[in-house]
C-alpha positions in Angstrom: 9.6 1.9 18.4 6.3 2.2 20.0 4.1 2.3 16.8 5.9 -0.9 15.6 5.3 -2.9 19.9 1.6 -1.2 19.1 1.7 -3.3 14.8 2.7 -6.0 16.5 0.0 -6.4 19.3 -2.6 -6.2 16.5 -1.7 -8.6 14.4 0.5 -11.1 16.2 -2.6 -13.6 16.5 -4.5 -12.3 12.8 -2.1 -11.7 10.1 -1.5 -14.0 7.3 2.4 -14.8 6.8 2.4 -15.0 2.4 6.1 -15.2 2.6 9.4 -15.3 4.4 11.2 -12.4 2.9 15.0 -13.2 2.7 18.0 -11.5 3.5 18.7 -10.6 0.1 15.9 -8.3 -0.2 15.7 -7.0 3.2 20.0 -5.7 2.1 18.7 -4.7 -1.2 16.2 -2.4 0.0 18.2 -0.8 3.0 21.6 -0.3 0.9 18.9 1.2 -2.2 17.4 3.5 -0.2 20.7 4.4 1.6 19.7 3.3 5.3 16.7 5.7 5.1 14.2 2.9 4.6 11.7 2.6 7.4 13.6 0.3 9.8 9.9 -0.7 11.5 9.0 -2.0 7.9 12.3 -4.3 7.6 11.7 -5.3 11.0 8.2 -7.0 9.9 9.5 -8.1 6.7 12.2 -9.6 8.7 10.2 -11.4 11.4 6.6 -11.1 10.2 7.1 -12.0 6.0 5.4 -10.3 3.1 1.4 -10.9 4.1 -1.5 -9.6 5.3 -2.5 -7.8 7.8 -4.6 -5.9 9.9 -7.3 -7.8 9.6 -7.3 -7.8 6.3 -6.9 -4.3 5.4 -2.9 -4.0 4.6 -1.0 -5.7 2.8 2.7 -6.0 2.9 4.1 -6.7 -0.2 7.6 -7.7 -2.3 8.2 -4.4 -3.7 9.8 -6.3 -6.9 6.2 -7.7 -7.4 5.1 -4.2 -8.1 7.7 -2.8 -10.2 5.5 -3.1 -13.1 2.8 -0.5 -12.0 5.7 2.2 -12.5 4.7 1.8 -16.3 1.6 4.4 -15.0 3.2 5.7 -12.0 5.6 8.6 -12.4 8.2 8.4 -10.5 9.2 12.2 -9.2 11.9 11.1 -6.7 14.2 8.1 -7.1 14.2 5.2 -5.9 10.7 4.6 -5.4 8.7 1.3 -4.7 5.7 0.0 -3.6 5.8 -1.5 0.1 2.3 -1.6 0.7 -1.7 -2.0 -0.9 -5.2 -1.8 0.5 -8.1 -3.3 0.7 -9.4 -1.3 -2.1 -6.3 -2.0 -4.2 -5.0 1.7 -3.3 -0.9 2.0 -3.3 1.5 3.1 0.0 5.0 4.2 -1.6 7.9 4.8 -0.1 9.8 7.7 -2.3 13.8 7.9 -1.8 15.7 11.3 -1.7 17.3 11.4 -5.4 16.2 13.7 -8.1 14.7 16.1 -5.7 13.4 19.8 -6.9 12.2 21.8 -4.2 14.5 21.1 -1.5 17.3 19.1 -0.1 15.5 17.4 2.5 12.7 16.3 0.0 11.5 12.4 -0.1 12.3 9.7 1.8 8.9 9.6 2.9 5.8 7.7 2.7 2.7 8.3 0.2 -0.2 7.2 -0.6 -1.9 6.7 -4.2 -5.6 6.1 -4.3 -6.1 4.4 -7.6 -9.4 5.2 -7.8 -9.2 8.9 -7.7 -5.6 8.6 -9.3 -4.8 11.3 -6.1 -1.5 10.9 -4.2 -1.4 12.2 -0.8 2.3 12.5 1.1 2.0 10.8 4.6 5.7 12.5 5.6 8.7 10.9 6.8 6.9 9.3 10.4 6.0 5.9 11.0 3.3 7.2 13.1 1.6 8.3 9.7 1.6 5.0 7.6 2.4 2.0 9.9 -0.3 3.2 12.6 -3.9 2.5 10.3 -6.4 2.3 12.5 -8.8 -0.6 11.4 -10.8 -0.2 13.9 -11.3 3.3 13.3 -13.9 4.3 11.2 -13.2 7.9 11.1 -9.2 7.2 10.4 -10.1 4.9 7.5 -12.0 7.1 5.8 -10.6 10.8 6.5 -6.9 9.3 5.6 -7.4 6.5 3.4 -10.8 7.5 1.7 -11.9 3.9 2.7 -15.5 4.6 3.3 -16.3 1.6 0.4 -13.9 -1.0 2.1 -16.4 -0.1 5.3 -19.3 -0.8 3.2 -19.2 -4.5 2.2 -16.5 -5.7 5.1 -17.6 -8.2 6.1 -20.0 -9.0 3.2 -17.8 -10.0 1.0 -15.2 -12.9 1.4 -11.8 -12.4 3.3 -8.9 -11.2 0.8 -6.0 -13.3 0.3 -2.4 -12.1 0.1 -2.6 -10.5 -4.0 -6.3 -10.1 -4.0 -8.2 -6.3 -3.5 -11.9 -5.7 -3.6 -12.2 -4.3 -6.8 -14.8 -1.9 -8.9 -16.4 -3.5 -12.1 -16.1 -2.2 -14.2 -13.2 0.1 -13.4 -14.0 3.0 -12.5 -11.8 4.6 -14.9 -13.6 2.8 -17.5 -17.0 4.1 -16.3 -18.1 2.0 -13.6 -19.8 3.3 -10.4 -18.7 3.6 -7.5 -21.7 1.8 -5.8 -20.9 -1.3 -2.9 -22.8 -3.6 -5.6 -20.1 -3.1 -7.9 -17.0 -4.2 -5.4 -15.8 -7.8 -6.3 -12.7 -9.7 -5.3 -9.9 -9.8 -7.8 -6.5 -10.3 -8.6 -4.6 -6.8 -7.5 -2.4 -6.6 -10.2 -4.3 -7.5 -13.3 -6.9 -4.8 -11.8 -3.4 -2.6 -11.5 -3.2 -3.0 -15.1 -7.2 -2.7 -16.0 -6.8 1.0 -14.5 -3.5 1.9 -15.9 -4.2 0.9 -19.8 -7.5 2.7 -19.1 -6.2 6.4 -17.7 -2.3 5.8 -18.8 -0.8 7.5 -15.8 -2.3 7.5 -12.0 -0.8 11.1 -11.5 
């Protein structure tokens, strides 16, 4: 549990609590994923709430608020939901076991789906991999979460609120550029849909 003591240092005085998640969903989501859900993640939902965190670059998010972005996502392994977005709007998935093709042991592991590139990385079955982002890494930030933009206009633009991103427009996938002038804050899921009635599928 020493990634999740090392989560909690960082944010215990800076995160933004959205919303008390209830028992309800926290049984849902362990009993769904047939105890193989992250127990560091139910342990924040659980005593931290659905909000955002460090320092504004995560945020952890009712996976039933999300459901919708599976209309463009393709969804290899069942269950799979999204737990997590970015600064930049990008997607961190958790992918259960069911449906698997190459091997047994496949899924129940953490990904990542860069909505701007419409690439999805795995980030493997350790907490280490997804619940350690280094925010105050620079190098981390942008080698595994291709954040280089978010560094750009931190700062410059204002604080995100719990549903917001900083957002291309236009889209990207609609032909915007990809130029720090062009980041705005916006509503994360409308921007969801913007991309995905643009491209159709994210991968």
């Amino acid at each position: 549990m020493e990634t999740i003591k090392k989560f909690i240092e960082r944010n215990k005085d800076t995160y933004t609590r959205h919303e008390q998640v209830s028992k309800q969903i926290i049984d849902k989501y362990s009993q769904l994923f047939k105890n193989q859900f992250p127990k560091e993640i139910l342990w924040i939902w659980e005593n931290m709430g659905f909000g955002v965190y460090e320092n504004g670059y995560l945020q952890i998010v009712n996976p039933e608020e999300y459901d919708f972005a599976f209309e463009y996502i393709d969804k290899r392994l069942e269950p799979t939901i999204i737990w997590g977005i970015t600064a930049l709007g990008d997607l961190l998935l958790w992918e259960g076991n069911d449906n698997w093709t190459i091997a047994p042991d496949e899924g129940n592991r953490g990904a990542f789906l860069n909505i701007r590139n419409f690439k999805k990385s795995m980030m493997g079955h350790k907490i280490t991999t997804y619940l350690n982002i280094l925010v105050n890494d620079n190098a981390d930030l942008v080698k595994n979460y291709k954040a280089q933009p978010y560094l750009d206009i931190k700062g410059k633009l204002s604080a995100l609120k719990y549903g917001e991103c900083y957002g291309y427009f236009p889209a990207l996938a609609l032909g915007g550029s990809a130029s720090a002038k062009n980041l705005k804050v916006t509503d994360v899921k409308s921007y969801i849909d913007i991309i995905g009635q643009a491209v159709g599928k994210f991968d």
